[in-house]
C-alpha positions in Angstrom: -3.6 1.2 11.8 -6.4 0.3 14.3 -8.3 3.7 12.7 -8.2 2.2 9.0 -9.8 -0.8 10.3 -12.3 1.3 12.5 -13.0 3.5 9.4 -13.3 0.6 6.8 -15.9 -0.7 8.9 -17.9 2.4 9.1 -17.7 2.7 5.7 -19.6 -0.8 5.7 -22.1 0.0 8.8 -22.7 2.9 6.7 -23.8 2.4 3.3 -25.7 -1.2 5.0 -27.7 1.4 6.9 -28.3 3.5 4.0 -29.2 0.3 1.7 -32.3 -0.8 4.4 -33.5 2.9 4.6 -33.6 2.8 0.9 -36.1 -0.2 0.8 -38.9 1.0 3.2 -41.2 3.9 2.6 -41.6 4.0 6.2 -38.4 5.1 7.3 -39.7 4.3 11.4 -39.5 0.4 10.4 -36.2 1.1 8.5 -35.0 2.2 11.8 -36.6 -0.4 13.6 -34.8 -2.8 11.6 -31.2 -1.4 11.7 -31.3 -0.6 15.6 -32.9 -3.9 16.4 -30.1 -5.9 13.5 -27.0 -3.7 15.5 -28.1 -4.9 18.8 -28.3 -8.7 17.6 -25.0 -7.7 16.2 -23.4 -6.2 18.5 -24.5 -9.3 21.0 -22.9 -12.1 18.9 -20.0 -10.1 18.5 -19.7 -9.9 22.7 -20.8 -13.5 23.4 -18.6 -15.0 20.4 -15.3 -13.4 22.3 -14.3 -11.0 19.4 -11.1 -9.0 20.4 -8.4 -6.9 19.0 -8.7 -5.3 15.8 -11.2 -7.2 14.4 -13.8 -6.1 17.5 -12.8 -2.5 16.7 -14.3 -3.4 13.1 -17.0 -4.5 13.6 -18.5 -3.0 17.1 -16.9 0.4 16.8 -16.5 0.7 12.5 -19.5 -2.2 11.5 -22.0 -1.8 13.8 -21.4 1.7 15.6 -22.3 3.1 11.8 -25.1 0.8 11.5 -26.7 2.3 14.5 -26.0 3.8 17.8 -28.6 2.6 19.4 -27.1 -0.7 19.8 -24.0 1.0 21.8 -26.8 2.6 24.2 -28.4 -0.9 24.7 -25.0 -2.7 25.6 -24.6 0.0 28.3 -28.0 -0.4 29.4 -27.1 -4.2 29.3 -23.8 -4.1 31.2 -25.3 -1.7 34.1 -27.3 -4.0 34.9 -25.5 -6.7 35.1 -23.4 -5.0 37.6 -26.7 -4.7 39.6 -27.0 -1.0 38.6 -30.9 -1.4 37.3 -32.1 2.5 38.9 -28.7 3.7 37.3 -29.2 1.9 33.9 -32.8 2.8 34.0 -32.5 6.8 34.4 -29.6 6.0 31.7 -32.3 4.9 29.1 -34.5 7.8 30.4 -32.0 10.5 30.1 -30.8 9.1 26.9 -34.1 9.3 24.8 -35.5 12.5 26.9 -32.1 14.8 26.2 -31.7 13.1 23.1 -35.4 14.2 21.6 -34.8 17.5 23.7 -32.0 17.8 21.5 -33.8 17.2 18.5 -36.1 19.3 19.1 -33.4 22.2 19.9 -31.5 21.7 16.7 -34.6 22.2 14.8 -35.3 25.3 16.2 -32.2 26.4 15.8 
């Protein structure tokens, strides 16, 4: 059962995303806008004590469709709260330089 409520949720995050790429030309500020709404998101959800099912919803189906950016920043968050800053830091790096790298890959591919 906890997939159905996973999936209904992505189905949300989904066509959310797809609705605010659909209103800007610029589809840089459309991103700006989803990443930066899924971390505010996925921030109330953590400090408001969702749980269960209902967390799975929203953080994994909700909010991990909206963006995954958000996911990358709640790692970033919770490393360094354990007082892993250089860790968390070449995290971030590795994240954006392998993820472009990536990119860049798949389109020459």
């Amino acid at each position: 059962m906890t997939y159905l409520y996973v999936a209904a949720g992505g189905f949300i995050g989904s066509i959310l995303r797809y609705i605010i790429w659909c209103l800007f030309k610029e589809k840089r500020s459309a991103s700006l806008i989803y990443n930066t709404l899924g971390c505010f998101a996925l921030g109330f959800t953590i400090r408001g004590g969702v749980s269960g099912d209902f967390m799975l919803f929203l953080q994994s189906g909700i909010i991990g469709s909206f963006t995954a950016f958000s996911g990358m920043v709640l790692d970033f968050t919770e490393g360094t709260q354990k007082g892993e800053k250089i860790k968390s830091l070449i995290y971030i790096f590795l994240s954006l330089i392998l993820g472009y790298t990536a990119f860049i890959i798949g389109q020459m591919i």
